[in-house]
Structure formats: C-alpha cells, structure tokens
N, C-alpha and C positions, 0 to 999 in steps of 0.2 A: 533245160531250165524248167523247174515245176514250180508253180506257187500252191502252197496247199495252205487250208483255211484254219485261224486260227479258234477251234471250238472253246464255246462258251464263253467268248467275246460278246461283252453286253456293248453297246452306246446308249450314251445318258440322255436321258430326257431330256425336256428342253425347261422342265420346269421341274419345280420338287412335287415327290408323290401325294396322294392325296394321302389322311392320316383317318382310317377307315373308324367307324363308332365299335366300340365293342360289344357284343352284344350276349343275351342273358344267357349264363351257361358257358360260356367260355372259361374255358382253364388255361390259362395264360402258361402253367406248365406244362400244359399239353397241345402242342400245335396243331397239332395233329385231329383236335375237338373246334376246331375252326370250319377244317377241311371235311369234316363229316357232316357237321351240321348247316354251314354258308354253301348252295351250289354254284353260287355266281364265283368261288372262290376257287371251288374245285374243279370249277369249269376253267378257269383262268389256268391253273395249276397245270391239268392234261391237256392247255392248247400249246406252251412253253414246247414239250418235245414231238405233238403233232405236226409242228412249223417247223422245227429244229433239225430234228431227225435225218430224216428222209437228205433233204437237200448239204446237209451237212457230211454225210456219207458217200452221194454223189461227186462233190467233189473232187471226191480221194481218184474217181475214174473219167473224172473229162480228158486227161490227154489221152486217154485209151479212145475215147469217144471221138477226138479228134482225128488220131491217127488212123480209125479206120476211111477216114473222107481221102488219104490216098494222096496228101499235100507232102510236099519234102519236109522230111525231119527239120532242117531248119525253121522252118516256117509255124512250127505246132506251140513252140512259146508264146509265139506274137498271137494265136488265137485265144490259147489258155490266156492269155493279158488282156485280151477284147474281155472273156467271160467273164474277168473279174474288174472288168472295168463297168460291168453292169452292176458289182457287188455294190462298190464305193457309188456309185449313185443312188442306189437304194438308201445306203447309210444316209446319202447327204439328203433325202428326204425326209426323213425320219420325224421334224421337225413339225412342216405343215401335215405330214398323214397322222398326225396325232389325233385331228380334228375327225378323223373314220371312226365310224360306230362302228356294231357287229357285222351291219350288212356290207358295209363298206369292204369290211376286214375278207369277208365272205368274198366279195365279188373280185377282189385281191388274189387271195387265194387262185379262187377258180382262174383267174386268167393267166397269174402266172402259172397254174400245172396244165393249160391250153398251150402254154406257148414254150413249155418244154417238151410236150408231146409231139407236140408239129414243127419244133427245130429238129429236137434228135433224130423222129421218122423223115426228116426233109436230106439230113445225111446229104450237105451243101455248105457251103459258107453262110450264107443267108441263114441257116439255118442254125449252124452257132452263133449267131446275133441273136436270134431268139431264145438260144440258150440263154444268152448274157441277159435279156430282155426278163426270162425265167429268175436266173438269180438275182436281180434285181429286188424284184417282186419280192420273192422268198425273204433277201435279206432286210427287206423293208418289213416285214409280216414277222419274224425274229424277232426285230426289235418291238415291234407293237403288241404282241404276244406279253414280253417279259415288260414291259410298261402297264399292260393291263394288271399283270400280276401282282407287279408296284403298290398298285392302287388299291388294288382288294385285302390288303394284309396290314396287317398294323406293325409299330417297330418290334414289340415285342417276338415276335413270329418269324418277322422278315429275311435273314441268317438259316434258320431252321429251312422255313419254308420253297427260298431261294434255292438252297442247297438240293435241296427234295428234288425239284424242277430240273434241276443240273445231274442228277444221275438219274432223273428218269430221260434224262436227251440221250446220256451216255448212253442207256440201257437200246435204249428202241433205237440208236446208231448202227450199237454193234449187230442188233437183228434185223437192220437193214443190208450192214454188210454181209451177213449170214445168207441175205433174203437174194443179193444180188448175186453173190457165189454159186444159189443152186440153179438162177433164170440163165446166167453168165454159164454156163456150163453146155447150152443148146440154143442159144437165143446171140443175138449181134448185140452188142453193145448201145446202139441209135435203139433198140426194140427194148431193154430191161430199161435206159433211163423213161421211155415212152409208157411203161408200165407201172412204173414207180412216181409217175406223175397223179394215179389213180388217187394214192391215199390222201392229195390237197382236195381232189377234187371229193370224198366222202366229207372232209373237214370244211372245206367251203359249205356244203352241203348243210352237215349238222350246227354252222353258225349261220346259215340263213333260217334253217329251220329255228334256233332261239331266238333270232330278233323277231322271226314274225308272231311267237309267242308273249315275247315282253309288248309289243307293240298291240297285241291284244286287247278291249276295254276289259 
C-alpha cells in the first residue's frame, strides 16, 4: 500500500484574499507587467515552487526511504501513514500560521529542512517521525506560500498568474526527480533526502534575508 501526494492541491484560506491596488503601469492584458514590475509579487510567485517542489518529489520515494531501515514489508504502509499523518496536520494548521510573517515563514522553512535532514540521516523510526515532523512543516509552508500569492495579485491576474506558479512546481519537480536520479545512483536513499533538505534551507535563508530588509527604517 502506497499513498502518494496529490500535486497541486491547494487548501483554502481561512478567509478571502486580500484585493491588491493596481498600480501605475499595469496592463491588466499582460500579467505578466505585474510580475516584472511588483518584487513583493514575484517574490511570492518563485516561493509557490521553492516550497512545492523539492518535497513534493520526495514523496514519490519515502517507501524507498523506509524500506531501507530494514522493517518487514508489512510494516512500511503503517510508517508511509505516520508520514503522511504529519501532512494532514500541517493542513489543519494552516488557519492560525496565517498569522506568520516572512520570518516566521523563514524559520518554518529552516526547521522543517533540519528535521528532514536529521530523520532521514537518523535511518530509525524516530527518525521517520521527523520525517512526518518535515512534511508537516513543508505542507504547512505550501499552503502559506500559495496564500501569499493570493494576496499580491489582483482578480484580474489571478488564473493567469496561479497557473504560472503551477507549472513552474511542475517544472522544478521534474528537475528534482532528475536531480534525485543522478545523487540515487551512488548515494543511500536516508543521504539524497538529507541533501535535498539544502534547497529550504537557502529559501529560509533568502526570506530571512527579505524580512530583515523590509524591517529596515
């Protein structure tokens, strides 16, 4: 029994988007003269498949991930069902971590790509708890991602813009599964999830770096 993740599965805010001002310049036919000109927008834009990506990919190889901890076949569903029992709790927070700024979003990030690093390299039980502890995180930061995005785009855009976000997850999926092919070729399974934990941790990184410039006088 596998459960695999359903991509591009949004959950909805807990409230309706905010309806962004338009501002001078904009060509409402071109959405695209949004995203060049607003950085808070395009920043929103390339966080949607920084958060998405990676862990969405991963997925597709947690029972691998499992199976090498050496547990009877029987037994590799019920942990795959721990991991994803940490999805569904992400989900159902989704509500109050709305209230997370960047740094927030940032220190999210970082923790959960700490605590995929140190379940998979733990290569334990314990250790896929932290996995599940990881997707958690992730699946909370997905949804907070694509809520940011909500709010920076006005209706006209929204469709357009949404969609954009949604193949650039695809895109930087599939070159994650690419990315895991070539590490998976010499590397143990518990060592490429533990490396592919890196790219939250540059992303945490570059949203701590933006809030501590908004927060600038």
């Amino acid at each position: 029994m596998v459960l695999t993740r359903r991509h591009g599965h949004r959950f909805p805010s807990t409230g309706p988007p905010e309806t962004p001002t338009r501002q001078l310049g904009d060509d409402p036919s071109d959405p695209g003269s949004r995203v060049r000109r607003d950085r808070t927008v395009r920043g929103a834009l390339l966080l949607v498949p920084a958060v998405a990506a990676v862990w969405g990919a991963l997925d597709e190889y947690t029972p691998l991930l499992v199976g090498d901890l050496g547990v009877a076949e029987a037994t590799v569903p019920y942990l795959i069902m721990l991991i994803w029992a940490g999805v569904t709790v992400g989900s159902l927070l989704t509500g109050p971590a709305e209230r997370l700024g960047t740094a927030g979003l940032a220190a999210l990030l970082a923790g959960a790509a700490l605590a995929l690093a140190a379940g998979a390299a733990a290569r334990s039980l314990a250790g896929i708890a932290l996995v599940s502890v990881a997707f958690a995180g992730f699946q909370l930061a997905e949804v907070l991602a694509d809520v940011r995005l909500q709010h920076r785009i006005d209706e006209s855009r929204r469709a357009t813009l949404t969609s954009l976000a949604s193949l650039g997850t695809e895109l930087a999926t599939v070159a994650t599964f690419g990315v895991y092919a070539l590490l998976g070729t010499d590397l143990a399974h518990s060592t490429v999830f533990a490396v592919l934990a890196v790219p939250y941790v540059v992303t945490a990184l570059a949203l701590a770096r933006a809030s501590a410039a908004t927060a600038r006088p």
